[in-house]
C-alpha positions in Angstrom: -6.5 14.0 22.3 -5.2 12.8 19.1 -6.9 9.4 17.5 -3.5 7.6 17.5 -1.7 7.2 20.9 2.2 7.8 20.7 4.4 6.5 21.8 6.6 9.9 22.8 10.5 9.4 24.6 11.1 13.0 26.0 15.0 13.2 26.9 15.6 16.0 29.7 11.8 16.2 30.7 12.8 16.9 34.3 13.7 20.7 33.1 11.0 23.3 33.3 9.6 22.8 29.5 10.3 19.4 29.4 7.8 19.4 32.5 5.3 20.8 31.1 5.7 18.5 27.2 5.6 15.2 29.5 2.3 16.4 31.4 0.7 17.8 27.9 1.7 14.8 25.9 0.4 12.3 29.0 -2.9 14.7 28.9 -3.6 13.8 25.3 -3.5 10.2 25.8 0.0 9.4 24.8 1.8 6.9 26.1 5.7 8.5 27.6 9.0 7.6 28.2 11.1 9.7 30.5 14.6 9.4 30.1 17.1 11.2 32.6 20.3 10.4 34.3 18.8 9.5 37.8 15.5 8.0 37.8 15.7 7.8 41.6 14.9 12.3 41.3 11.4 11.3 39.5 8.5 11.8 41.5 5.8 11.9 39.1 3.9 8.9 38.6 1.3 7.9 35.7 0.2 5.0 34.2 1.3 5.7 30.6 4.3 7.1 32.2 7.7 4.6 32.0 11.5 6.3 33.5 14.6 4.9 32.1 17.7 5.7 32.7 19.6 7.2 30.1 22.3 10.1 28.9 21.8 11.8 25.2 25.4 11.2 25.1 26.1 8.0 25.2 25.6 6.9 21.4 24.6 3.0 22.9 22.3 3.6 25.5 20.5 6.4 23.9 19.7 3.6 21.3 18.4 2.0 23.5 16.2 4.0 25.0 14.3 5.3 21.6 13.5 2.5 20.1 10.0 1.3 19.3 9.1 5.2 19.5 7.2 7.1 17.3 8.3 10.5 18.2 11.4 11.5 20.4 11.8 15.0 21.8 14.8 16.4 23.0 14.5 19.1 26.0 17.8 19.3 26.5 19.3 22.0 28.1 22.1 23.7 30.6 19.7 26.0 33.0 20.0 23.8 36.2 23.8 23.0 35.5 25.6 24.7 38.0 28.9 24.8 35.6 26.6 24.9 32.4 28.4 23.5 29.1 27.1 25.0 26.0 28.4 22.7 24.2 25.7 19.8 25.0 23.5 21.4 22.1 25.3 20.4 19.0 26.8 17.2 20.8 23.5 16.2 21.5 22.3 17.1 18.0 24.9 14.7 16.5 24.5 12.0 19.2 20.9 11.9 18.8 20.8 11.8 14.9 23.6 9.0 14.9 21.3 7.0 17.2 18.1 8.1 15.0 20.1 6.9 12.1 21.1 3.7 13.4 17.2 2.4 14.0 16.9 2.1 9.6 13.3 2.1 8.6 11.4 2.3 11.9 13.5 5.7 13.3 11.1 7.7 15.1 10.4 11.6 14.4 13.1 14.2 16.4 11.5 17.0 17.2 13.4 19.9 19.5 13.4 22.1 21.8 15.1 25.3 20.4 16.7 28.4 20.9 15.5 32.0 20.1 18.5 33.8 19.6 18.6 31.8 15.7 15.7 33.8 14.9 15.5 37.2 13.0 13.7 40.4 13.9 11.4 42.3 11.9 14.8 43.9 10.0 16.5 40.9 9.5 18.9 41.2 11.9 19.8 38.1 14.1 18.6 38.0 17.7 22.0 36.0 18.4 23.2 39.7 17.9 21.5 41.1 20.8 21.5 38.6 23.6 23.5 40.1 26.6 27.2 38.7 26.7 27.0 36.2 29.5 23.9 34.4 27.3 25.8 34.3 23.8 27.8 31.1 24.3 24.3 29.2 25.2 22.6 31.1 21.8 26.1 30.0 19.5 25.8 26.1 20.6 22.0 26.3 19.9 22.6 27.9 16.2 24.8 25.3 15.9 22.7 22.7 16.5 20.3 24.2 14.5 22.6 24.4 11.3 23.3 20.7 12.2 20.0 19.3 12.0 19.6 21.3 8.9 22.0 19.7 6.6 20.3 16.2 7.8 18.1 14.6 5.1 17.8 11.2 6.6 16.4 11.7 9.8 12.9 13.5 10.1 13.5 16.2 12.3 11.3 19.7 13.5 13.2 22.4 15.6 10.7 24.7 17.9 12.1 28.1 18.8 10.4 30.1 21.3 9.7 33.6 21.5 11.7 36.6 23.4 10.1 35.3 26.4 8.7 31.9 27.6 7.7 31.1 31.4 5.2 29.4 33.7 1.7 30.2 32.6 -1.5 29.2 31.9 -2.9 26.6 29.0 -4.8 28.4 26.7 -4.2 26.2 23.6 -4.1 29.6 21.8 -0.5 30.5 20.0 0.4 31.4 16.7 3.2 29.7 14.2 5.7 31.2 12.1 9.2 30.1 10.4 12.4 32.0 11.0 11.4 35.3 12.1 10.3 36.3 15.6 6.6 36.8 16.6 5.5 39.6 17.9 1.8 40.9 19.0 0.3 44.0 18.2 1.7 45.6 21.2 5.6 44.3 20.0 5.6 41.7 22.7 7.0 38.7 22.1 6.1 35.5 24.3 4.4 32.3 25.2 3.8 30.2 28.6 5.7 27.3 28.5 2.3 25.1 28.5 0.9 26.7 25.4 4.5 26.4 23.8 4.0 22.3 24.9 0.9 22.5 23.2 2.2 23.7 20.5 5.1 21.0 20.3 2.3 18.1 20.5 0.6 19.5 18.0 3.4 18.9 15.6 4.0 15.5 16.8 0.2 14.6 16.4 0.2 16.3 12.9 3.6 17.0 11.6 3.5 20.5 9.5 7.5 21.2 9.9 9.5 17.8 8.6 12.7 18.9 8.0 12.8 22.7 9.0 12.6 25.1 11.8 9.7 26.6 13.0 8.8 29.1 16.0 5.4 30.1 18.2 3.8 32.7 20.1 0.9 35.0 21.3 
């Protein structure tokens, strides 16, 4: 548990990482604030747990929502949409740093949930490259997003890409960091549960290493 509490607004936490940040960040201590589309489809309850309604989208309400936070993290994503629109990355990229911007001197950190297909392999040559046809739109908005957030100097911001493979798992607390290329173990595998990968997203809003940049995790 860190020594400060946080006060951490997680925007699409009802998605299967966003899950597992919510119930890591209420773990250490933190103090959260779910924001979704339809509170009524929340079941979980916790006392440092507060749901609002709210859509990344809409610039006024999502201003609403983060202030007096000290960290928000945006989980994002199109896997449960049943006509996904890859485009939500980079429009919530530039929604979310116009609100950021908007809250002057006491805007809270961004950090994100990222893609992998913006990382390199061990030649140089972009994952995006390789992901099978039907996944490339999904990778292309996410690389967008990411190029977004990196010509931003006035909002601190931290992009987490996973490895090749992320799923259900177990906590170990155990991972290993790296920048823009992907990580691999000894045996060339590349992946993380999604809980250590939460862990591994707390730990940068408890201690932030990557202001400003992208970073990635893994076994």
């Amino acid at each position: 548990m860190a020594e400060a509490t946080l006060r951490i607004a997680v925007i699409g936490g009802g998605g299967m990482i966003g899950q597992r940040i919510v119930s890591e960040a209420l773990h250490r201590g933190h103090h959260v604030t779910l924001v979704v589309r339809d509170p009524a489809k929340v079941a979980e309850a916790h006392d440092r747990l507060t749901v609002v309604q709210g859509d990344v989208l809409d610039d006024v309400g999502i201003v609403r929502a983060l202030e007096s936070q000290d960290v928000v993290v945006s989980a994002v994503g199109t896997a449960r949409a049943a006509t996904p629109d890859y485009s939500l990355y980079l429009a919530a990229a530039e929604s979310l740093v116009t609100a950021l911007r908007s809250l002057g001197s006491s805007t809270p950190r961004l950090i994100v949930v990222g893609g992998v297909g913006s990382l390199f392999d061990a030649s140089g040559e972009l994952l995006l490259k390789r992901v099978p046809e039907d996944r490339l739109p999904e990778h292309q908005s996410q690389l967008a997003a990411l190029d977004f957030y990196r010509a931003v100097s006035d909002v601190r911001w931290s992009y987490v890409s996973p490895p090749a493979r992320i799923a259900p798992g177990e906590r170990t607390g155990v991972y290993r960091l790296g920048d823009d290329h992907l990580l691999t173990d000894p045996d060339g595998e590349s992946g993380i549960s999604m809980e250590d990968y939460a862990v591994a997203l707390l730990d940068e809003a408890e201690e932030p290493a990557h202001v400003g940049r992208r970073f990635t995790v893994g076994y």
